[in-house]
N, C-alpha and C positions, 0 to 999 in steps of 0.2 A: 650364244646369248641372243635371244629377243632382241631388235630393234628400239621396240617400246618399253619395253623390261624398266622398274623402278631404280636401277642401277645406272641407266641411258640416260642421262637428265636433262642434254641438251638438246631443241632441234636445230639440225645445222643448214644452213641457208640449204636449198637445190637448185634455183635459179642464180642467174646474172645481180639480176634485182636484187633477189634477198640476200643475196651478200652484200653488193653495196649498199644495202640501208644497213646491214652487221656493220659493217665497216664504219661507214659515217655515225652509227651511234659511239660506237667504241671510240673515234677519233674525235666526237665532242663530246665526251667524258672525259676526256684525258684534256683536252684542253681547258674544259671547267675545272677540273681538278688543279690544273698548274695555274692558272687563273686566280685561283682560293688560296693555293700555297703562297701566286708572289705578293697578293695584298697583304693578307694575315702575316706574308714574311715583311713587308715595310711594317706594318706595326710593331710585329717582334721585334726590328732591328731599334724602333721609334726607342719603346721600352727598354732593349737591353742598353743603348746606348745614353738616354738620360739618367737611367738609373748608376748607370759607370761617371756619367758627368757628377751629378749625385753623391756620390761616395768619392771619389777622386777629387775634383776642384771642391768642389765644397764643403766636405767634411774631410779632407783633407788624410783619409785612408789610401795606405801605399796602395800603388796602380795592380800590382798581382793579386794582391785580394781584395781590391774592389774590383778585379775579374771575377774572380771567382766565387765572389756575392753575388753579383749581375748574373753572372754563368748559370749558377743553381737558379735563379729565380724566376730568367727568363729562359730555360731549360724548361722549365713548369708550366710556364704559360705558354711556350710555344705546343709542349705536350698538349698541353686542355683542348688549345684553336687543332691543332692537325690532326686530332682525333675528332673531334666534334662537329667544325668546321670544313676542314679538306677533304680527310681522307672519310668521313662517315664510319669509320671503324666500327664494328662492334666485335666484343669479345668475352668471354667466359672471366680472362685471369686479366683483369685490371693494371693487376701488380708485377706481373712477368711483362706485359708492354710496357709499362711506366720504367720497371730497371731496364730491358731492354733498349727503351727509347733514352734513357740517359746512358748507356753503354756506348749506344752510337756517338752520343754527342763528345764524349771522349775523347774523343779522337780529333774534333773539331774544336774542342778548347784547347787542345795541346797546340793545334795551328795557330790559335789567338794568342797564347801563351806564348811561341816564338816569336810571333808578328810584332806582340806589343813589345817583346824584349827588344827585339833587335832596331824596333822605331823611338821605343824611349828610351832605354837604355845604349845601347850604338849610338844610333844616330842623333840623337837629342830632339825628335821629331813631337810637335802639339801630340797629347795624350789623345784626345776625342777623335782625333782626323785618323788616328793610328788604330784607334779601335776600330771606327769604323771600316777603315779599310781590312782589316782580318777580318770583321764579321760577317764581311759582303762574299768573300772567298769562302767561309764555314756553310755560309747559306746555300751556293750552289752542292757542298756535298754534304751536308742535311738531307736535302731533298734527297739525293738518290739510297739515301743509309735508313733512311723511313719509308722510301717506296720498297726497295729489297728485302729490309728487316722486319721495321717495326709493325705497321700497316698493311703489311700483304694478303691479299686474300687467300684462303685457305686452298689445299688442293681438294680436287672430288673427294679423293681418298684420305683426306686429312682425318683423323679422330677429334679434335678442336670443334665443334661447333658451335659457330656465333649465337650468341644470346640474341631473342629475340628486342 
């Protein structure tokens, strides 16, 4: 294979220098990027959590399903911000990242779900302080289940590609 060949797409540093300017771009991308993630993640949590105050103390819906209203709703809007927001995503199938990105989340409401059991129901702990605290632990493995799954970028060889 040619060097230059339309298959070769990247050029890769040759010097000292041009690697470390690779480098240091690649390391503030990544740090703009978790940057993006933890703000838009306090306001996710802002939302998931008034909205559970919300339905719980005030309308006075049981605490597992006013999780699991909150859950779905801010499942959606965390979707909208980390594609739009964070991650700049783009993608051909909308709807395979969207169930995707709720697939992962899954897994992180079933953590909320024990969380809140074992703090409201055990331990007789304030409903909101119990949420919050599962949701703070969901957040850290969010992030890694949408940088692996949902949001990754494609490989060279992928067949997927991004919409312009």
């Amino acid at each position: 294979m040619k060097p230059n060949s339309d298959l070769h797409q990247h050029n890769h540093p040759t010097t000292e220098a041009e690697f470390e300017e690779e480098l240091d771009a690649v390391e503030t991308k990544a740090n703009n990027e978790l940057q993006l993630y933890a703000v838009w993640g306090v306001i996710t949590v802002v939302f998931n959590v008034v909205l559970f105050y919300l339905l719980y103390h005030t309308f006075g819906v049981e605490y597992q399903i006013a999780n699991l209203i909150d859950w779905f709703f801010s499942v959606l809007f965390a979707f909208i911000v980390n594609k739009f927001f964070v991650f700049k995503h783009k993608t051909e199938s909308l709807f395979k990242e969207l169930t995707t990105f709720y697939g992962t989340r899954v897994a992180t409401y079933l953590i909320e779900f024990v969380i809140l059991w074992i703090g409201i129901s055990l331990l007789g702990a304030n409903g909101t302080i119990t949420k919050v605290l599962g949701h703070g632990i969901a957040i850290a493995v969010n992030y890694i289940l949408s940088k692996l799954f949902v949001f990754k970028k494609p490989a060279a060889n992928d067949s997927e590609t991004p919409a312009a």
